[in-house]
MIDO-914455 format. One record per residue (C-alpha): residue number from 1; x, y negated, z. Coordinates in steps of 0.001 Angstrom, whole numbers, plus 500000, padded with zeros to 6 digits. Last residue first. Layout:
<sites>
+-----+--------+--------+--------+
|  nr |      u |      v |      w |
+-----+--------+--------+--------+
| NUM |      X |      Y |      Z |
...
+-----+--------+--------+--------+
</sites>
This chain:
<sites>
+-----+--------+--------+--------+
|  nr |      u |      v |      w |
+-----+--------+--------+--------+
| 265 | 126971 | 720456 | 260273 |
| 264 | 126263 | 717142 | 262034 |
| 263 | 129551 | 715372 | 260660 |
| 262 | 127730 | 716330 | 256992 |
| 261 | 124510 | 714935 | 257713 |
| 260 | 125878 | 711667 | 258989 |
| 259 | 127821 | 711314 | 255618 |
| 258 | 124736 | 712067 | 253961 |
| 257 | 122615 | 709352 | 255556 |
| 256 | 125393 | 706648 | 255256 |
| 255 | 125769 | 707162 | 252017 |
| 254 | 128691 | 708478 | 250121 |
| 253 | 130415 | 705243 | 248066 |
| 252 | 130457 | 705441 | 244270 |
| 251 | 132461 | 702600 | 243293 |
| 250 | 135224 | 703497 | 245196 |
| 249 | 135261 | 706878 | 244471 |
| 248 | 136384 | 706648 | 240425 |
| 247 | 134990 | 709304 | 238319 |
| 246 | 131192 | 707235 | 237901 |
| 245 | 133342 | 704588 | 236190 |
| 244 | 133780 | 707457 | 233343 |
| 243 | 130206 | 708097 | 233439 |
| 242 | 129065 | 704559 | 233675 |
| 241 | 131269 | 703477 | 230172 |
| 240 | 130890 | 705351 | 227505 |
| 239 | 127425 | 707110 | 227281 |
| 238 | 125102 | 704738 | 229181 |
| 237 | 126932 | 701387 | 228834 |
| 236 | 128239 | 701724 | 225138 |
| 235 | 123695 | 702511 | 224896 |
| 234 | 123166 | 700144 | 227105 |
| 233 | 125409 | 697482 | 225467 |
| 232 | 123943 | 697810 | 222158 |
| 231 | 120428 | 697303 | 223273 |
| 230 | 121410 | 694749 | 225455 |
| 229 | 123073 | 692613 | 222956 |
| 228 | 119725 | 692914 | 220470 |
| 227 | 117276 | 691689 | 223535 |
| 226 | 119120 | 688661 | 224154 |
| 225 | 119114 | 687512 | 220145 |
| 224 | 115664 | 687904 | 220455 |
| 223 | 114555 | 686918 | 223806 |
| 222 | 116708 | 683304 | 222549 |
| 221 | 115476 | 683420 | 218960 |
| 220 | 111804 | 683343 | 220044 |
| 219 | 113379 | 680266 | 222436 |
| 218 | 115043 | 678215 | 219409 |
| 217 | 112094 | 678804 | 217454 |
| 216 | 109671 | 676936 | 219114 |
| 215 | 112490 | 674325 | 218892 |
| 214 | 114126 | 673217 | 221679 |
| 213 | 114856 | 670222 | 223585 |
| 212 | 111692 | 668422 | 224008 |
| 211 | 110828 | 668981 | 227845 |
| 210 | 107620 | 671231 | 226358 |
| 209 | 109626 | 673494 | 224112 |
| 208 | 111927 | 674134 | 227105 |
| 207 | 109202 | 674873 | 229490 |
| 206 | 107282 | 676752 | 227392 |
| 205 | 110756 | 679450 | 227251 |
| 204 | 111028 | 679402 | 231137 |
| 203 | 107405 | 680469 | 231583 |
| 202 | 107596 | 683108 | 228981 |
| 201 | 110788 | 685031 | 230337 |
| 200 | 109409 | 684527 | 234148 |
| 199 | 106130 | 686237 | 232096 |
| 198 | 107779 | 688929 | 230683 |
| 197 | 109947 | 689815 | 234067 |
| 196 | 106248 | 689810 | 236048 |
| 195 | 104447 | 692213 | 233994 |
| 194 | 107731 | 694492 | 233141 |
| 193 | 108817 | 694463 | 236905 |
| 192 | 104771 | 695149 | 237629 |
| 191 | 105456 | 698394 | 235241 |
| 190 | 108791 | 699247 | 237499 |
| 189 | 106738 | 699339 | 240271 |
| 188 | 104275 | 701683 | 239439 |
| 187 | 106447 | 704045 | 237978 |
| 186 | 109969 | 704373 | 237569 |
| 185 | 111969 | 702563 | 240599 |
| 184 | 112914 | 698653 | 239514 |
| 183 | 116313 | 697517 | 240283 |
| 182 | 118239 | 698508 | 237024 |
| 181 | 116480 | 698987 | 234359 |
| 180 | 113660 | 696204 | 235146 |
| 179 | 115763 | 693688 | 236776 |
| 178 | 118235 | 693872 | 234323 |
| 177 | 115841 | 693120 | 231567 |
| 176 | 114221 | 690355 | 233239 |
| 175 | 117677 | 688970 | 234069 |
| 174 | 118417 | 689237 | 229761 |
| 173 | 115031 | 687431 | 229187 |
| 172 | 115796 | 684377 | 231914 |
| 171 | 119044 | 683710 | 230365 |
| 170 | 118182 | 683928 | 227157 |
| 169 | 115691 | 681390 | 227491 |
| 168 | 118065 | 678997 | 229165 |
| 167 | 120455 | 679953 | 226185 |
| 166 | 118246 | 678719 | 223872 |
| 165 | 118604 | 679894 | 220547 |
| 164 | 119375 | 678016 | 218159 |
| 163 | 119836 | 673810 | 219944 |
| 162 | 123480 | 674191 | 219949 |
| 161 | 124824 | 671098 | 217415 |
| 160 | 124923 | 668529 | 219655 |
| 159 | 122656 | 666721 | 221770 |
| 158 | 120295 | 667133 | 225144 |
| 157 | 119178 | 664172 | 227041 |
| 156 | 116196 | 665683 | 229566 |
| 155 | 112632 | 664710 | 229053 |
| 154 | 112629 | 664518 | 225656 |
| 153 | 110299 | 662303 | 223801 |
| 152 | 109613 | 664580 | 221113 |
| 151 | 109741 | 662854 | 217878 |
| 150 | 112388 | 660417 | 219538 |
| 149 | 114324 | 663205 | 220852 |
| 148 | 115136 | 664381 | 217273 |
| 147 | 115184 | 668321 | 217947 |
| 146 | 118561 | 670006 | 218749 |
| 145 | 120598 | 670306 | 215910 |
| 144 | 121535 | 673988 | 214743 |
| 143 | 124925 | 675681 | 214973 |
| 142 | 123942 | 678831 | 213364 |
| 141 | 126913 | 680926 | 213967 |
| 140 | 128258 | 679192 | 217133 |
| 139 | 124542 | 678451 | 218956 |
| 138 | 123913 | 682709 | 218127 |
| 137 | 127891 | 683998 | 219705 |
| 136 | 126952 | 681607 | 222655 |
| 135 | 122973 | 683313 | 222745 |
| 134 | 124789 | 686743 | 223101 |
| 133 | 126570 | 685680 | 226510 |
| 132 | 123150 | 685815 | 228034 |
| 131 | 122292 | 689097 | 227064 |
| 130 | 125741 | 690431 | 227911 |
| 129 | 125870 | 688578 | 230973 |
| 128 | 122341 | 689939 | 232114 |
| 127 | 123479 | 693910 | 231442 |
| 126 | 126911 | 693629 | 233002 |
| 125 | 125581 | 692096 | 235994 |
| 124 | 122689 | 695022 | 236512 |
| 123 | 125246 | 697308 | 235824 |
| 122 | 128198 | 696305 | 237579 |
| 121 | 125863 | 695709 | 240616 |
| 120 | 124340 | 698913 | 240006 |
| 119 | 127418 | 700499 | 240024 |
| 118 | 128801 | 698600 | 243208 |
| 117 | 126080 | 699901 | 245226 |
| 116 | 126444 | 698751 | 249116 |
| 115 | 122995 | 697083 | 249318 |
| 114 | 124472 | 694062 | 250979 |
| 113 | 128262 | 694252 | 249319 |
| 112 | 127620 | 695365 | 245429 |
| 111 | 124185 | 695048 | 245382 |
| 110 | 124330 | 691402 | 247054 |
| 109 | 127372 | 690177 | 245523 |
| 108 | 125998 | 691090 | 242250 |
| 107 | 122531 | 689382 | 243048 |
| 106 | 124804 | 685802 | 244037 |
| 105 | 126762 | 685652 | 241769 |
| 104 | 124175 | 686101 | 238476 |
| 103 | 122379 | 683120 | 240403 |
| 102 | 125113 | 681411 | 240614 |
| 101 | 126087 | 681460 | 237460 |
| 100 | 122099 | 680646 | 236630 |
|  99 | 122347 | 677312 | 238623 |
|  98 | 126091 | 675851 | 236913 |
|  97 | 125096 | 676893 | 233515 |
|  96 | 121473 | 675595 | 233822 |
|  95 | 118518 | 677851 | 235596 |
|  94 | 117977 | 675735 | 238046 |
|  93 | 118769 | 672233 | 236631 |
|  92 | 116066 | 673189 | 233893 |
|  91 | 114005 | 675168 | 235783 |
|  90 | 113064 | 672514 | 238135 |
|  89 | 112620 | 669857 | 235046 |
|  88 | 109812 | 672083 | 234058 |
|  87 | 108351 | 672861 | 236913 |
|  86 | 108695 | 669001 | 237808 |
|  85 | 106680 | 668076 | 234507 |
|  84 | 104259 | 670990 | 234787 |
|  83 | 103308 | 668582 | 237769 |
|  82 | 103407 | 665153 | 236631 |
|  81 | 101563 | 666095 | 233571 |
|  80 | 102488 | 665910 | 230125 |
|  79 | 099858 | 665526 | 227251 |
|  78 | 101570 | 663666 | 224390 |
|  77 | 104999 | 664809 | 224113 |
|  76 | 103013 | 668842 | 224022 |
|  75 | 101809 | 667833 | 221150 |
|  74 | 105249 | 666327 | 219533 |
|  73 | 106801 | 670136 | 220634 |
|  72 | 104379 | 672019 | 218741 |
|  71 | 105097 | 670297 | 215667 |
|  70 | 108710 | 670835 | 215548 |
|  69 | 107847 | 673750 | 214225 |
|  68 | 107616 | 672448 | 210901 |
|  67 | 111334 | 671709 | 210673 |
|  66 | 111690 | 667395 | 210957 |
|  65 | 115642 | 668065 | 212458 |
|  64 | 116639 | 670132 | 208553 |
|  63 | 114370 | 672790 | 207046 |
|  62 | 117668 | 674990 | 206502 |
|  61 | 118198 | 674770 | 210445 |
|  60 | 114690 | 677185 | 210617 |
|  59 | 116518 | 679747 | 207979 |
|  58 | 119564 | 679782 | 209966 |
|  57 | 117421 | 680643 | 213115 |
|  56 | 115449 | 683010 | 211926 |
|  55 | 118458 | 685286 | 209736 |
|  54 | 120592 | 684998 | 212979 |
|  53 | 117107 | 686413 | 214879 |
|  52 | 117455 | 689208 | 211936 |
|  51 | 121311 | 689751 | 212292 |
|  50 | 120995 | 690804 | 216338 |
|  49 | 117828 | 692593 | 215650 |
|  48 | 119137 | 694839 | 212868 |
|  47 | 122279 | 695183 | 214873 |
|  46 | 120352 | 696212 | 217785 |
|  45 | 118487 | 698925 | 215905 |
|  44 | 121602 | 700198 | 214967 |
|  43 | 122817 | 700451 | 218361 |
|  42 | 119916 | 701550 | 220404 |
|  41 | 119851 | 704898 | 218214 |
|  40 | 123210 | 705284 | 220210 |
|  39 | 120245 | 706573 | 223353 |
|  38 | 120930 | 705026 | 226682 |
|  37 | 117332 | 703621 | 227797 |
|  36 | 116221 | 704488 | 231439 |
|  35 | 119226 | 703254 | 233081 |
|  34 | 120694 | 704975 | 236125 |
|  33 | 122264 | 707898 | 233611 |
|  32 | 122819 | 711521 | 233560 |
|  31 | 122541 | 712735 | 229750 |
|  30 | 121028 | 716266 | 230173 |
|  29 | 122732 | 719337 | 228790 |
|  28 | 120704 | 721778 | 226234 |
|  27 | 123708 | 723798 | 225467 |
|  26 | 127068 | 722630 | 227398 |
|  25 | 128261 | 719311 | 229381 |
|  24 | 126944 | 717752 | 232392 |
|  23 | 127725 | 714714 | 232992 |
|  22 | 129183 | 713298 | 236288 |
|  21 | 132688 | 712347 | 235737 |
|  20 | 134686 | 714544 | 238298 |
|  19 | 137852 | 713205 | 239802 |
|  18 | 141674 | 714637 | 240002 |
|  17 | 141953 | 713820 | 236054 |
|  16 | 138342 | 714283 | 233822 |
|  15 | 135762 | 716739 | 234778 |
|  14 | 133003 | 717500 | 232497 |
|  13 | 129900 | 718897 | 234637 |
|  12 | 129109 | 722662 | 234478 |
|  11 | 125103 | 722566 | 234235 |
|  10 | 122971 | 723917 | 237156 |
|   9 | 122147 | 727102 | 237681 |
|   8 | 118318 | 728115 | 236990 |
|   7 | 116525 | 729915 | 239829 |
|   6 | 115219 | 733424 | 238818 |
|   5 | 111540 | 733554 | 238567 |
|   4 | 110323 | 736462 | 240788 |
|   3 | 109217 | 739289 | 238549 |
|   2 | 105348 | 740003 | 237932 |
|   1 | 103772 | 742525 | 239685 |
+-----+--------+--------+--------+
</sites>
């Protein structure tokens, strides 16, 4: 007869002050995390991303307004349609400063007071304003011209000196991301998360190249330069940051379901 398997006791967890940070600490311990991706491999490799889409768009601004991917935008001039027009212009005013801070108000508020989970509203909020906020530090370093509007024929009056990368773009790339780490379960849903976050991401970047006011270019660099904030942040995020907010009790509210479970004891 073989001997019953002895269950396995569970790590000692690091405790810090009068609370307990929940991460286990000893041989072979587990990191305990909400997001999927946490490793500090994430921050070189966002570095590396973060100075290659600099590299992109400095090199594109060397070829002056005329750049050869400017091309793409004078076809598109010549075959709009009334309705990929209003798509277009719809995510423009939607997703603009003023539409996508209130977008990023409105989900936060909602995990934090509906769903009653301010760490996933801290990290889902955290994640899309660090991707978004990454296209700012990418229009100041490069500071590209937007393209000539009468080449394209812009739809909307853009000027100035922030056309690399687009920010709309970013936007929509680092709210993808959150999405998928933070509100889509493993599995099956968080693989439709991926299917429909890539194509929000791809929809808003066309629709920037095709109202004139970015380069080809200018959107790549936008899921680029989103992308390589992210990466840093989750792994400061993952390793720094949620365990130590994980210590303090009013951001981790006790269910309602365990609560009752507890009174019924």
């Amino acid at each position: 007869m073989t001997e019953p398997r002895r269950a396995e006791a569970p790590e000692p967890l690091e405790r810090r002050g009068n609370g307990r940070i929940q991460r286990p600490v000893g041989p072979g311990a587990a990191r305990l995390s909400m997001l999927p991706l946490g490793s500090w491999f994430l921050v070189p490799i966002g570095l590396v991303l973060f100075a290659l889409t600099l590299t992109i768009g400095l090199v594109a601004k060397s070829y002056g307004p005329f750049s050869p991917d400017l091309a793409l935008d004078v076809q598109l001039s010549q075959g709009r349609s009334p309705f990929l027009t209003a798509i277009a212009l719809g995510i423009n005013y939607g997703l603009g400063p003023v539409g996508a801070l209130l977008i990023f108000i409105l989900i936060c508020s909602w995990l934090w007071w509906g769903s009653r989970a301010p760490m996933r509203a801290l990290a889902f909020g955290s994640i899309t304003a660090v991707g978004w906020l990454s296209a700012d530090i990418g229009k100041y370093t490069v500071a590209r011209l937007r393209p000539p509007s009468s080449a394209t024929h812009a739809l909307v009056m853009e000027t100035g000196h922030n056309s690399f990368p687009s920010g709309h773009t970013a936007f929509a790339a680092s709210l993808a991301w959150a999405a998928i780490l933070v509100l889509a379960r493993p599995g099956v849903q968080r693989r439709l998360a991926i299917v429909a976050g890539a194509l929000f991401a791809a929809v808003v970047a066309f629709s920037r190249i095709y109202l004139g006011v970015h380069y080809p270019t200018d959107v790549v660099g936008g899921v680029l330069i989103s992308a390589a904030g992210i990466f840093i942040w989750l792994a400061l995020w993952s390793n720094l940051i949620e365990p130590r907010l994980r210590a303090v009790k009013a951001l981790n509210p006790v269910p309602h379901s365990a609560t009752a479970s507890q009174t019924s004891v």
